[in-house]
N, CA, C and O of each residue as an XYZ file, in Angstrom:
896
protein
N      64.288     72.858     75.454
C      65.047     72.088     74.480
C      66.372     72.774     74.237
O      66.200     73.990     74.161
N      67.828     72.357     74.067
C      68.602     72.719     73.420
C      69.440     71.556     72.427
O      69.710     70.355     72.397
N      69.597     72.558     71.814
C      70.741     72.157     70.218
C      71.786     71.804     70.481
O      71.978     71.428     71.637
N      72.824     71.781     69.571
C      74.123     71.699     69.778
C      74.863     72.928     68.990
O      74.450     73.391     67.927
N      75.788     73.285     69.548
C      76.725     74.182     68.184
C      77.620     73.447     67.280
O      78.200     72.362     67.232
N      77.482     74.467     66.615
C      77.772     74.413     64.712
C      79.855     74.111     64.916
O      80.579     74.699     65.719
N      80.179     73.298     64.138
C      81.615     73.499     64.234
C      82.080     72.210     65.114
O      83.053     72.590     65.766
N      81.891     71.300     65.312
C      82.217     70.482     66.639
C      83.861     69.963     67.058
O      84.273     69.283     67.998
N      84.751     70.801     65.582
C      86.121     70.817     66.210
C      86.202     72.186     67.220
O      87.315     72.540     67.612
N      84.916     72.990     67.653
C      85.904     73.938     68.284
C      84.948     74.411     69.861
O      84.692     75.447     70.475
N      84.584     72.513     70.025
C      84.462     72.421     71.646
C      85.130     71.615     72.187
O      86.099     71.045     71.685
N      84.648     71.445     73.409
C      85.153     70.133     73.480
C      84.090     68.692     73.408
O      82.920     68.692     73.790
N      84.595     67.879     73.008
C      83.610     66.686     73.192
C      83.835     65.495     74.175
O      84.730     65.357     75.009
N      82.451     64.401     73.765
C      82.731     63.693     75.205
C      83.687     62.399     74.245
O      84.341     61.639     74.959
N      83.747     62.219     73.107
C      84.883     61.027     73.094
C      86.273     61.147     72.945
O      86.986     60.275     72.447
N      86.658     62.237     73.380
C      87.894     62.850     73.266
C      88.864     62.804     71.939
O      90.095     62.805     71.928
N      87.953     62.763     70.817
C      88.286     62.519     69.351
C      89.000     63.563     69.014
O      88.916     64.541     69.757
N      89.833     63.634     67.890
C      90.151     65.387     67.891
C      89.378     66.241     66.837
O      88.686     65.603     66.043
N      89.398     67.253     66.754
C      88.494     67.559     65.447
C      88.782     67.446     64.367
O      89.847     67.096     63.859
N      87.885     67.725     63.957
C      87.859     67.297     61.683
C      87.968     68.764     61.218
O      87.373     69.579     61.923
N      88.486     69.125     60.381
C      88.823     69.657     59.683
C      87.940     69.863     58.346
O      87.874     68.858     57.639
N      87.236     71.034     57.879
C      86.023     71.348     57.020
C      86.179     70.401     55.726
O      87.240     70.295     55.111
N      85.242     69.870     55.460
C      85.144     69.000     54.174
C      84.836     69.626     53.194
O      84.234     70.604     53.634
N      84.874     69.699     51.866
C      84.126     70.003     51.039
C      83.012     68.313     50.907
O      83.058     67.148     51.303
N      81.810     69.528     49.801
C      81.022     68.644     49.510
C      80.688     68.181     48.455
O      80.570     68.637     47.318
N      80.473     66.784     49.130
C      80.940     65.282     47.852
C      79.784     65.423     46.899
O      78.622     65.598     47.266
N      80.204     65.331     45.585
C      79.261     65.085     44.741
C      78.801     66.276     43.631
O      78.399     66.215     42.469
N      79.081     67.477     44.644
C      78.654     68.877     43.989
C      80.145     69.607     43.924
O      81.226     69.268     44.405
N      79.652     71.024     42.938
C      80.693     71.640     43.180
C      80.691     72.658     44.427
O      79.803     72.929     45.236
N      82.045     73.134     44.282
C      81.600     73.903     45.811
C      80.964     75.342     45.833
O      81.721     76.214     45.407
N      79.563     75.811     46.298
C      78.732     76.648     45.859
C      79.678     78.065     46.121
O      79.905     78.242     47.317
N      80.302     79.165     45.148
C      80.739     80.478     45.571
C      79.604     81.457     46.430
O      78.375     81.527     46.463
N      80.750     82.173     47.105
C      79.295     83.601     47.811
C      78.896     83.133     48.970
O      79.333     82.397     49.855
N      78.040     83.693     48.760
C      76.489     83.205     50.065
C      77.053     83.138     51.517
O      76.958     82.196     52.303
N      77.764     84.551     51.733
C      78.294     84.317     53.232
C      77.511     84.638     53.942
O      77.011     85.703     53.579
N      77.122     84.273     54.793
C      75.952     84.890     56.496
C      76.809     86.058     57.148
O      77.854     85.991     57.795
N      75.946     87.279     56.729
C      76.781     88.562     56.971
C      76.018     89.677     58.253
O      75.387     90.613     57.759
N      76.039     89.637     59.302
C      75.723     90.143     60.389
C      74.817     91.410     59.866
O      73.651     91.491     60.252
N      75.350     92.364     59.011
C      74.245     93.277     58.788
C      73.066     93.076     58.120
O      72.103     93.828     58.266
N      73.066     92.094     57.378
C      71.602     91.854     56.547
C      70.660     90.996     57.767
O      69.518     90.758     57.373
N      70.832     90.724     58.545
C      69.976     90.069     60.135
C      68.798     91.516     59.899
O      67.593     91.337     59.720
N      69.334     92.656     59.938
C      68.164     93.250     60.380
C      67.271     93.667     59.572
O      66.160     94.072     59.913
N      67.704     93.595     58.413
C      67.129     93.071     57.078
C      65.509     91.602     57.031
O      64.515     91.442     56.322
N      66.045     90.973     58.070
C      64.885     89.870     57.917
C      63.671     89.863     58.835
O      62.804     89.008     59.012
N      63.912     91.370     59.503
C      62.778     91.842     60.327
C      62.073     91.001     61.463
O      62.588     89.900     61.656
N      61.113     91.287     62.156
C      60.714     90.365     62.682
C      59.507     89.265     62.329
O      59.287     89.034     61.140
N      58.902     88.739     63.123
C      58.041     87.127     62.645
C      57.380     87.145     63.886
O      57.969     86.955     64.950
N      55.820     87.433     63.755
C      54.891     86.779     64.703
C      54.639     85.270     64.866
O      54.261     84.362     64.125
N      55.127     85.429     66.563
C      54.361     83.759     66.501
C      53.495     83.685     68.418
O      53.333     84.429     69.386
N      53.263     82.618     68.094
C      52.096     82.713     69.593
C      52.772     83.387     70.540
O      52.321     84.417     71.041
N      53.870     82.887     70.857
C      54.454     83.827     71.995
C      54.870     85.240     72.230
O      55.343     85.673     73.281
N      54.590     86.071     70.875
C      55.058     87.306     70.895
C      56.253     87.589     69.104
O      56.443     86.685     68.290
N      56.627     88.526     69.018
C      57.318     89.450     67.993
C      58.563     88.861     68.043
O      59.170     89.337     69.002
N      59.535     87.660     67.173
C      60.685     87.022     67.262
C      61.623     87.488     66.307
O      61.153     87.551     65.170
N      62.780     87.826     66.422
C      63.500     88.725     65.782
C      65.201     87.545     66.089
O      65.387     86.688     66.953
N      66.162     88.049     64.927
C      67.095     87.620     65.111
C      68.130     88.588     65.012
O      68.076     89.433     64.119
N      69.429     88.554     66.144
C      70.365     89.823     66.438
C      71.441     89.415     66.088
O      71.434     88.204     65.865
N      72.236     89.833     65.963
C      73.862     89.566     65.395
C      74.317     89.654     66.801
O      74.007     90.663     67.434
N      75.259     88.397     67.567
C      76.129     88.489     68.846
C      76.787     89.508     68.588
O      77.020     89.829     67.423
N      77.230     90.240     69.677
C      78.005     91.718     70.127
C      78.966     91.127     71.225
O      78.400     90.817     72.274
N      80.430     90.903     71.155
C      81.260     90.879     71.892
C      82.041     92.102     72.117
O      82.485     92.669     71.119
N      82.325     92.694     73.523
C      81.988     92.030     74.809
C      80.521     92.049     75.356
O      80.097     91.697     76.457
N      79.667     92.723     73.926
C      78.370     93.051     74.980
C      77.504     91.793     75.172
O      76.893     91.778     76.240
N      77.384     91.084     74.629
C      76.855     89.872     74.986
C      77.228     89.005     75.986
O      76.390     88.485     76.723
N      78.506     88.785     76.087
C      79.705     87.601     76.487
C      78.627     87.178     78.111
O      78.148     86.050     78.230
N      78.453     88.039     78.969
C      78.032     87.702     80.094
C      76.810     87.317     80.612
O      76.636     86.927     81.766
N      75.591     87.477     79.380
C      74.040     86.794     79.526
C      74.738     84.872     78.812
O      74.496     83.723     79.181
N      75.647     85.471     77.675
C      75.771     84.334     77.130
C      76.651     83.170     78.102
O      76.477     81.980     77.838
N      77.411     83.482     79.007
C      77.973     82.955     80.003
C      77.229     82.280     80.486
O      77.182     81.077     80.231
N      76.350     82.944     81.417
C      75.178     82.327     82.100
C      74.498     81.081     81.712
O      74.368     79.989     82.265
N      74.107     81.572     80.603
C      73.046     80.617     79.748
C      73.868     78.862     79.375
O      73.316     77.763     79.322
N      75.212     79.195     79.192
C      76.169     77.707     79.229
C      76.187     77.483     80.372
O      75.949     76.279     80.474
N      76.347     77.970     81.477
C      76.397     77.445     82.582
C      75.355     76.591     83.404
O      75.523     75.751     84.288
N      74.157     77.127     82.770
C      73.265     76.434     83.362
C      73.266     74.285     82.874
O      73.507     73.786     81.775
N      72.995     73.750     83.856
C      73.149     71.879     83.555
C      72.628     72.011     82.561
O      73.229     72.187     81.501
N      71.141     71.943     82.713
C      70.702     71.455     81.050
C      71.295     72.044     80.305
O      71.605     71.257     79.410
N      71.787     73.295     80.039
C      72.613     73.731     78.426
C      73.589     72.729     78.543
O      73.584     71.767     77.774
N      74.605     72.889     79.619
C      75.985     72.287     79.119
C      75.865     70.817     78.901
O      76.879     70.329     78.403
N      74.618     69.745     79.211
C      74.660     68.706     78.948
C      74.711     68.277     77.702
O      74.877     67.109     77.352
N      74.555     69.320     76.939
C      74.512     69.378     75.124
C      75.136     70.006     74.532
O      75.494     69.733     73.386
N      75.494     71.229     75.289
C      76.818     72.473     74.666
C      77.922     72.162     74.834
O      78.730     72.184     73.905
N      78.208     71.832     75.923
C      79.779     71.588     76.952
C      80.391     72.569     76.629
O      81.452     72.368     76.038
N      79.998     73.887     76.868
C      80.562     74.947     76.910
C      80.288     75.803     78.400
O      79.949     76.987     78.402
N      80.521     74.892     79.815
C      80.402     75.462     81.098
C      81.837     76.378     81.049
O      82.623     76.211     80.116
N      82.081     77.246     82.010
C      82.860     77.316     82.467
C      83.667     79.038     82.340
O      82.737     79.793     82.055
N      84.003     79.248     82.368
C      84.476     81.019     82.675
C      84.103     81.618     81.580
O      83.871     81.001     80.541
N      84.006     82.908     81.707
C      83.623     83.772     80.224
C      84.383     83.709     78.959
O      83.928     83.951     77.841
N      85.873     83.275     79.323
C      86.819     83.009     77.865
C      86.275     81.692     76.962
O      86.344     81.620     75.735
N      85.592     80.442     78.063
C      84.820     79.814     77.265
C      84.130     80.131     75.967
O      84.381     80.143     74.762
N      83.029     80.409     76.885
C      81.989     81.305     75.573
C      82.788     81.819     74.672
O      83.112     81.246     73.632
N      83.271     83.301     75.140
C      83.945     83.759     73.923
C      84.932     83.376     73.130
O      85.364     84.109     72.240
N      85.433     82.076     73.392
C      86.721     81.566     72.670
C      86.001     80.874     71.150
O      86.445     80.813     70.004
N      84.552     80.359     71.837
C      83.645     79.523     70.592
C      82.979     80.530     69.953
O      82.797     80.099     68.814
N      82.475     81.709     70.042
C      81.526     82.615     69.781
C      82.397     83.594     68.359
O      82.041     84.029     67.265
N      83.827     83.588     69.261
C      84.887     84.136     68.453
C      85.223     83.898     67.495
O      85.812     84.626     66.696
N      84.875     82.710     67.382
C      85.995     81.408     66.214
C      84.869     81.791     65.090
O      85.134     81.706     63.890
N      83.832     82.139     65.481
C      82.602     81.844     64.525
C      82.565     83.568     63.676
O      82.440     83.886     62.494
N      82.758     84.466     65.091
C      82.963     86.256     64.812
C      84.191     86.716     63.530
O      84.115     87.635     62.714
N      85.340     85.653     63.740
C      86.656     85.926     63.051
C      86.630     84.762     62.090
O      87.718     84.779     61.516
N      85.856     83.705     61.623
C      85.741     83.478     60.762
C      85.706     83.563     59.284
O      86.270     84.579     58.879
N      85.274     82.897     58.466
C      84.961     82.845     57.001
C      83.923     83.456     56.973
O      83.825     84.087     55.921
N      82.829     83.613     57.835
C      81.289     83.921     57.567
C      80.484     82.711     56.997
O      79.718     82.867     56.046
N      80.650     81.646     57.527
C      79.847     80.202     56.955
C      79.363     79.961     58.576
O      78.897     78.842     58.790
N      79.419     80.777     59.588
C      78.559     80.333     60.353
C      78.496     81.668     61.542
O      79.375     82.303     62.125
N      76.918     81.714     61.554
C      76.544     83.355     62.403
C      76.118     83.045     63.623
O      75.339     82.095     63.696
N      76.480     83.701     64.792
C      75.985     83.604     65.761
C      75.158     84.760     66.517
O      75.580     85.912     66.619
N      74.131     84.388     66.949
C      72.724     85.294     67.370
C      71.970     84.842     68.265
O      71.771     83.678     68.611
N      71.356     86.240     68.807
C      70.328     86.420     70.115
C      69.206     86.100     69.208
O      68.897     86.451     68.069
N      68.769     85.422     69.977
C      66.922     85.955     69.503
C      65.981     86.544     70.831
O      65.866     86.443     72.053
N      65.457     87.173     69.735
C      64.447     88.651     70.844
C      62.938     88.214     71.236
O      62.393     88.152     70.133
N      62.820     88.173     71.354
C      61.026     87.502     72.089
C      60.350     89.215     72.534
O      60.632     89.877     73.532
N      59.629     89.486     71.672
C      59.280     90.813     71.905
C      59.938     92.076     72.859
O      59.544     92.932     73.651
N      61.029     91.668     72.325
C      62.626     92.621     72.671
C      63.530     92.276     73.587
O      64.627     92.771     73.846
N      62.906     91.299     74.089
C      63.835     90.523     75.438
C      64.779     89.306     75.106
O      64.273     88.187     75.022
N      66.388     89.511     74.878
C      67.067     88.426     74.384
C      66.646     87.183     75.182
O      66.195     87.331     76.318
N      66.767     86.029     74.665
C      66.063     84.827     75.490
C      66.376     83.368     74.822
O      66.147     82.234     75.243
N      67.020     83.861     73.553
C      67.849     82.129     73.135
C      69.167     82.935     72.061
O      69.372     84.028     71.534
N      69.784     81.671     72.167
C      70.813     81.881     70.956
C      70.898     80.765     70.512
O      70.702     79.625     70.931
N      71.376     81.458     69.148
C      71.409     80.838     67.765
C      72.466     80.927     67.365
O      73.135     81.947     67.525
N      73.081     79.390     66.451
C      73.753     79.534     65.486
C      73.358     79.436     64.026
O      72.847     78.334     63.827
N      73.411     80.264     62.808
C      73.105     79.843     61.689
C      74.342     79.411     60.718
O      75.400     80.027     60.590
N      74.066     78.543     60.249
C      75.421     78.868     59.469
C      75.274     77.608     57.843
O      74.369     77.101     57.180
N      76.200     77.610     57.857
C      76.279     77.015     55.340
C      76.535     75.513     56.159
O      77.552     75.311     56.822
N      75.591     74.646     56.019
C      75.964     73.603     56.289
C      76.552     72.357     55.487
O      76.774     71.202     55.853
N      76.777     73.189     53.909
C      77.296     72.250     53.601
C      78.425     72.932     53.116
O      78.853     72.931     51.962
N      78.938     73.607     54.259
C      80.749     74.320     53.769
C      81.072     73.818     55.322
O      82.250     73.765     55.674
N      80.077     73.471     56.190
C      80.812     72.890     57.764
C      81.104     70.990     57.402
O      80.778     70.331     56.415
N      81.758     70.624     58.534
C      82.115     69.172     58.349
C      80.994     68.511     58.463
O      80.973     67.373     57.993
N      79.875     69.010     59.061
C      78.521     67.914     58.643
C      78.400     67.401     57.396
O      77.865     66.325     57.125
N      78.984     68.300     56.494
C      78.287     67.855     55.050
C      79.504     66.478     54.858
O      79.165     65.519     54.165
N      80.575     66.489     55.370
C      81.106     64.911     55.191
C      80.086     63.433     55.892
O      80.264     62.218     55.966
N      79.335     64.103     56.174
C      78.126     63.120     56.898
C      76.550     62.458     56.426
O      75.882     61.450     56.655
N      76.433     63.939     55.488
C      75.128     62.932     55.179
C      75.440     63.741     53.362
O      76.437     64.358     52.987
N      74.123     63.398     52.558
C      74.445     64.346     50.866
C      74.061     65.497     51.320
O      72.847     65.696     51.354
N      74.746     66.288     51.667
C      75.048     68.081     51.989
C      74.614     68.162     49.776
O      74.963     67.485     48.809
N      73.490     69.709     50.042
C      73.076     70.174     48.866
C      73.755     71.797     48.963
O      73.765     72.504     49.971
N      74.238     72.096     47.777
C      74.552     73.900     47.905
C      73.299     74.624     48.531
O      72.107     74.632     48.222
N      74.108     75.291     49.634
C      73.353     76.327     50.619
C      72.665     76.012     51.463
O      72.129     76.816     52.227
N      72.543     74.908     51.506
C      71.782     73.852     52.838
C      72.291     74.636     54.273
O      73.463     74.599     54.648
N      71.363     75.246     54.898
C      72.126     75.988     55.852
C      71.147     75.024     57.256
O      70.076     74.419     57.300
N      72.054     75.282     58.053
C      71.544     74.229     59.396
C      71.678     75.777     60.649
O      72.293     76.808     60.922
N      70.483     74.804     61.047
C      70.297     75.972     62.933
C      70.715     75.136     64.196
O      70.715     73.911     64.076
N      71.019     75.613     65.215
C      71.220     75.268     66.605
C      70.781     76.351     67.228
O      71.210     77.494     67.069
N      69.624     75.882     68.193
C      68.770     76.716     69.273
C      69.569     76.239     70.759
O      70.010     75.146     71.114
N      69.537     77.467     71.380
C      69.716     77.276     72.946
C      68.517     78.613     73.486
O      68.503     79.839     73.373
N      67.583     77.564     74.113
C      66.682     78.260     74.990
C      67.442     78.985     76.434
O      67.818     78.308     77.391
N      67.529     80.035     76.372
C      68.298     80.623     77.280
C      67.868     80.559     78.817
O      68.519     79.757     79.487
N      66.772     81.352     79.546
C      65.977     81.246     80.832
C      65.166     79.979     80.331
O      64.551     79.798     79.281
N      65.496     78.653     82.115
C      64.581     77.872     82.143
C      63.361     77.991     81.983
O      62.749     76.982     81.633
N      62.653     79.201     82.178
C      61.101     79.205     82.258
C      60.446     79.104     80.395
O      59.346     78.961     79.861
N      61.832     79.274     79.953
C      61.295     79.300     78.416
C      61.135     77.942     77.761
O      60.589     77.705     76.684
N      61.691     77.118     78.577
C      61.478     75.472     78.181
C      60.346     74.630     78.493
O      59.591     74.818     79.447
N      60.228     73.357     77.344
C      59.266     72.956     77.914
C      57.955     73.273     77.653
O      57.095     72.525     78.117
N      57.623     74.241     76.995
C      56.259     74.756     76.756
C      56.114     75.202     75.250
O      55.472     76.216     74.975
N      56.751     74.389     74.226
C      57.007     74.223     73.271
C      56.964     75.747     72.239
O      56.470     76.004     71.142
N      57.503     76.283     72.928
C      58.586     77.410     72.320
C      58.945     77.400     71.437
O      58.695     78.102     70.458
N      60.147     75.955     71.706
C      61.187     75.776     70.743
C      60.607     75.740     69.515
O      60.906     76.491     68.586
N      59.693     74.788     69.486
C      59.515     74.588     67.953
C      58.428     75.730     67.576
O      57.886     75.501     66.494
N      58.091     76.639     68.078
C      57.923     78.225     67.751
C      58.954     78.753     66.734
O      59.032     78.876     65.512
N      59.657     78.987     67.744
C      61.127     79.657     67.169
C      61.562     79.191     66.170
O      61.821     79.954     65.240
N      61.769     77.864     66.048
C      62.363     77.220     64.989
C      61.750     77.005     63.568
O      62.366     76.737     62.537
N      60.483     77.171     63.725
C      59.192     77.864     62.521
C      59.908     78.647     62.056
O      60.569     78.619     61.017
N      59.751     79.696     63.146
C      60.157     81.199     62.582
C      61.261     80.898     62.007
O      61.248     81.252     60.828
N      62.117     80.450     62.294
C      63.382     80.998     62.068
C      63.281     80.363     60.777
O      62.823     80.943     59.793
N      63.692     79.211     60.773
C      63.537     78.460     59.729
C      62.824     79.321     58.495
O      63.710     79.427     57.647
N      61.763     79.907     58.068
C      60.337     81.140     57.359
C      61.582     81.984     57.456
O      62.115     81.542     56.438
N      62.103     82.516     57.732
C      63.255     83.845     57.687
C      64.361     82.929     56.770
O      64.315     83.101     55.552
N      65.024     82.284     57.132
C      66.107     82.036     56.389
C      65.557     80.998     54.865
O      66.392     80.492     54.116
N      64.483     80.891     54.716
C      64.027     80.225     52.980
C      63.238     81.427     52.622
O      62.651     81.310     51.546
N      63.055     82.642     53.290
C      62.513     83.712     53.135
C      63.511     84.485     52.241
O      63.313     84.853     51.083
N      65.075     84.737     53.301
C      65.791     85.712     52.695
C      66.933     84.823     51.886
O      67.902     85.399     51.391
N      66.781     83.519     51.790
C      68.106     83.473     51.541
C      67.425     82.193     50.495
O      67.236     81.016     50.802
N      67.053     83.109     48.743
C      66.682     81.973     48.278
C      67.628     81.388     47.313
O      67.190     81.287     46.167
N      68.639     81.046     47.491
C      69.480     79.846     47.333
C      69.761     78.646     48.014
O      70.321     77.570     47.804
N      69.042     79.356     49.086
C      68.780     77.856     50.303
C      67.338     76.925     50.034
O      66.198     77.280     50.334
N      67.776     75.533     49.328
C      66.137     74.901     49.500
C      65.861     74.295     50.683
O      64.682     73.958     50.797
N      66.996     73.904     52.140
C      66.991     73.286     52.720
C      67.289     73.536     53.858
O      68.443     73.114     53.936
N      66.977     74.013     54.964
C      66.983     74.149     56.101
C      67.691     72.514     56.807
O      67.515     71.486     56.154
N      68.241     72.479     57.768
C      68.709     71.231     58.520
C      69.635     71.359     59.682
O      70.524     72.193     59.851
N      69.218     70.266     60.536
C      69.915     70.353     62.388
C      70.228     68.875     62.319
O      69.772     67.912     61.704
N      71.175     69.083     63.184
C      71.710     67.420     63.975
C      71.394     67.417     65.077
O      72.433     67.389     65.736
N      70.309     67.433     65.893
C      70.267     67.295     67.327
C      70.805     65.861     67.861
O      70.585     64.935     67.082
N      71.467     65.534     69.049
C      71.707     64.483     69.387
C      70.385     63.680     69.620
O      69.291     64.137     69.951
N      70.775     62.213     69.339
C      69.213     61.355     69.559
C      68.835     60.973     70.682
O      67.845     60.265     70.869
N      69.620     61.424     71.587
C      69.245     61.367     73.064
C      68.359     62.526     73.404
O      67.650     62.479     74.410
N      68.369     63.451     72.695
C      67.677     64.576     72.856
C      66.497     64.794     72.858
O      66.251     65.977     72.626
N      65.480     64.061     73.048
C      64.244     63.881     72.392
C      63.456     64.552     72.463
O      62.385     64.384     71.880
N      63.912     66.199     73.703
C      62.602     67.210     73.375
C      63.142     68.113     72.489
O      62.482     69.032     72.004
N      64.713     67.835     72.165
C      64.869     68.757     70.895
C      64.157     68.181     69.774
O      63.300     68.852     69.198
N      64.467     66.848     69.366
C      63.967     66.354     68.264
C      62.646     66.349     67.925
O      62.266     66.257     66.758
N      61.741     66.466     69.100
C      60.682     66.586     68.749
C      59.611     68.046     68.518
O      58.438     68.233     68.195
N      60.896     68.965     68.929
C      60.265     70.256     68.760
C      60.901     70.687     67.308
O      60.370     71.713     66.883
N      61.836     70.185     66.514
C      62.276     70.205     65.261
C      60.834     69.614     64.405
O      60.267     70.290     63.546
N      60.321     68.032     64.887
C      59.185     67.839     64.246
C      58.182     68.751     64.500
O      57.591     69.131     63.489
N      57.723     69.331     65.816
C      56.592     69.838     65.200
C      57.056     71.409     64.592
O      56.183     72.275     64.648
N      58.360     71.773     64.036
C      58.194     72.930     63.657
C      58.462     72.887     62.350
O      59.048     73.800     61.769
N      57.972     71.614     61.676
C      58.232     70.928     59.806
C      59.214     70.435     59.254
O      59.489     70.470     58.055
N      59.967     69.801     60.370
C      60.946     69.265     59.762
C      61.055     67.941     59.849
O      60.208     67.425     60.578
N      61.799     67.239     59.358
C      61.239     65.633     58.904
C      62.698     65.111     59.341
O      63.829     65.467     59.011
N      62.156     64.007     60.322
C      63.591     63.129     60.332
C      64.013     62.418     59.320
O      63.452     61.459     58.790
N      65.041     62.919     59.055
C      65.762     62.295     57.387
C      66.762     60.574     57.697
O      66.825     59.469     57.158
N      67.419     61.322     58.950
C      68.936     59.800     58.283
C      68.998     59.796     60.178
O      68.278     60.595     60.776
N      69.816     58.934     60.881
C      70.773     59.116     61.999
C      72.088     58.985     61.281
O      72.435     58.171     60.425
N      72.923     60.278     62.003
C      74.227     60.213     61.478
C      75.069     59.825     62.510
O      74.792     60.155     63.663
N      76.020     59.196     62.269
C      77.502     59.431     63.681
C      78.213     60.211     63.145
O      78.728     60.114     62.031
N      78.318     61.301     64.132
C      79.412     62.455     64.043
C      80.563     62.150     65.195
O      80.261     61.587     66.248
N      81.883     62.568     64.898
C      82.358     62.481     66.157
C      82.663     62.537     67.217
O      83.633     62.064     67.809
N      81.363     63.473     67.719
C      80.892     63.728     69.406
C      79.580     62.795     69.614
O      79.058     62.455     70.677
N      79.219     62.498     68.343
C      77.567     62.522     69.096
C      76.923     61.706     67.851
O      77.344     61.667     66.695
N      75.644     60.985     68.474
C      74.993     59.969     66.978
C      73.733     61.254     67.127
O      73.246     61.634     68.192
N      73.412     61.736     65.825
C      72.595     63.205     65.730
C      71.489     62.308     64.822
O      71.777     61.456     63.983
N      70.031     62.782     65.265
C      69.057     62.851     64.364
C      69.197     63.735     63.245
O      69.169     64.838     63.791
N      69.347     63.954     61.856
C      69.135     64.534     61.000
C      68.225     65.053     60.815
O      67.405     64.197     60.484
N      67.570     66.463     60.811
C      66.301     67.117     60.740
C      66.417     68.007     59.707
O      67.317     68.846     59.680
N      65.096     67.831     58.354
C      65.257     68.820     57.420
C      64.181     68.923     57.275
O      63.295     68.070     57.319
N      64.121     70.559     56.983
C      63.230     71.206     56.673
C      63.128     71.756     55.359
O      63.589     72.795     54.887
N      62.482     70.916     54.903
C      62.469     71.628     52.714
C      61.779     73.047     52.465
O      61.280     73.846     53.258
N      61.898     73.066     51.385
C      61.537     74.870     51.165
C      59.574     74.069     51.045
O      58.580     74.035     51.770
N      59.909     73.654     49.899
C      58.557     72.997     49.534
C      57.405     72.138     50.523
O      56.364     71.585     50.168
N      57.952     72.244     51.756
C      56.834     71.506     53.203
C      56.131     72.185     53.534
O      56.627     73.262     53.865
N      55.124     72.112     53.630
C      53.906     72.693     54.386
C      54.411     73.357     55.356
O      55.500     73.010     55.813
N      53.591     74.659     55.972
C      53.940     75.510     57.021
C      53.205     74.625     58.019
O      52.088     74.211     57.708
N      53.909     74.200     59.564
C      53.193     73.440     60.572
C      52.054     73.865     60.952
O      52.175     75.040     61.297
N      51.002     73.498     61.064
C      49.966     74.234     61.568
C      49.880     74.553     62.826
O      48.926     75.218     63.231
């Protein structure tokens, strides 16, 4: 299964729209603080799940840049990333996120020490999604990319996305709401979002892509 990344003015897309520019969010005020800060990651320790000891890493440029290369390059990623193409790729998007505000983190995840997906976490209702659906203060949203093919497909994903999901309403309790936009063409993402407790909420149109809305409440049952 893969996600999409966080930010969608700073790929490229397929309707050649230009990007949007961060919204605030309608209705509320705008929540202070709560930045996603690379050193507290190791702070949230790791999380058993069937497949082994899952941990989340803070990206390291340049030390990352060249597994992370790879991993866009491969078809199935870029059919959802559209981030193929030389190493300044990657790092031009990875960067934007590194030299940022801190409203959106980018990370390895470890599979009993072996990097093997990346992640974006980030404040989803300080990104332009929240001009899309009722964005709540601290609503933070994930994007998974299963890195090696052999990790797909054998429902992993929605492993990981347990976990991860249990870590971030774990450490970060100002968040009641976990939430993803996978595209709705996507349907083994979307369905590894369901089985990892999250509930299809809305379809949104964004301006790359019509996204299933997936949320995960603090208050939902852990998937069995």
């Amino acid at each position: 299964m893969q996600g999409q990344p966080a930010h969608p003015d700073q790929r490229p897309r397929r309707t050649g729209r230009p990007g949007r520019h961060p919204v605030r969010v309608r209705g509320h005020p705008q929540p202070g603080g709560g930045r996603l800060m690379p050193d507290e990651l190791p702070g949230w320790g790791e999380v058993p799940t069937p497949a082994g000891r899952f941990r989340l890493r803070p990206v390291r440029l340049p030390d990352h840049l060249e597994l992370l290369t790879g991993w866009m390059n491969d078809p199935e990623v870029d059919a959802f990333w559209e981030l193929a193409g030389p190493p300044a790729v990657t790092e031009r998007h990875v960067r934007a996120q590194l030299d940022g505000d801190g409203s959106s983190l980018p990370c390895l995840g470890l599979l009993d020490g072996t990097p093997m997906s990346y992640w974006e976490v980030y404040r989803a209702d300080l990104d332009p999604l929240a001009g899309h659906y009722p964005a709540r203060p601290h609503d933070t949203g994930v994007h998974l990319l299963l890195g090696p093919a052999a990790s797909r497909g054998r429902g992993l994903g929605a492993q990981l996305l347990a976990a991860v999901a249990a870590l971030v309403l774990r450490h970060r309790p100002d968040c009641q709401r976990v939430v993803a936009e996978p595209d709705v063409r996507n349907r083994r993402s979307v369905r590894a979002f369901e089985r990892a407790g999250f509930r299809a909420a809305a379809e949104l149109d964004l301006p790359d892509k019509r996204a299933a809305l997936m949320v995960r409440d603090r208050e939902a049952p852990l998937p069995a």
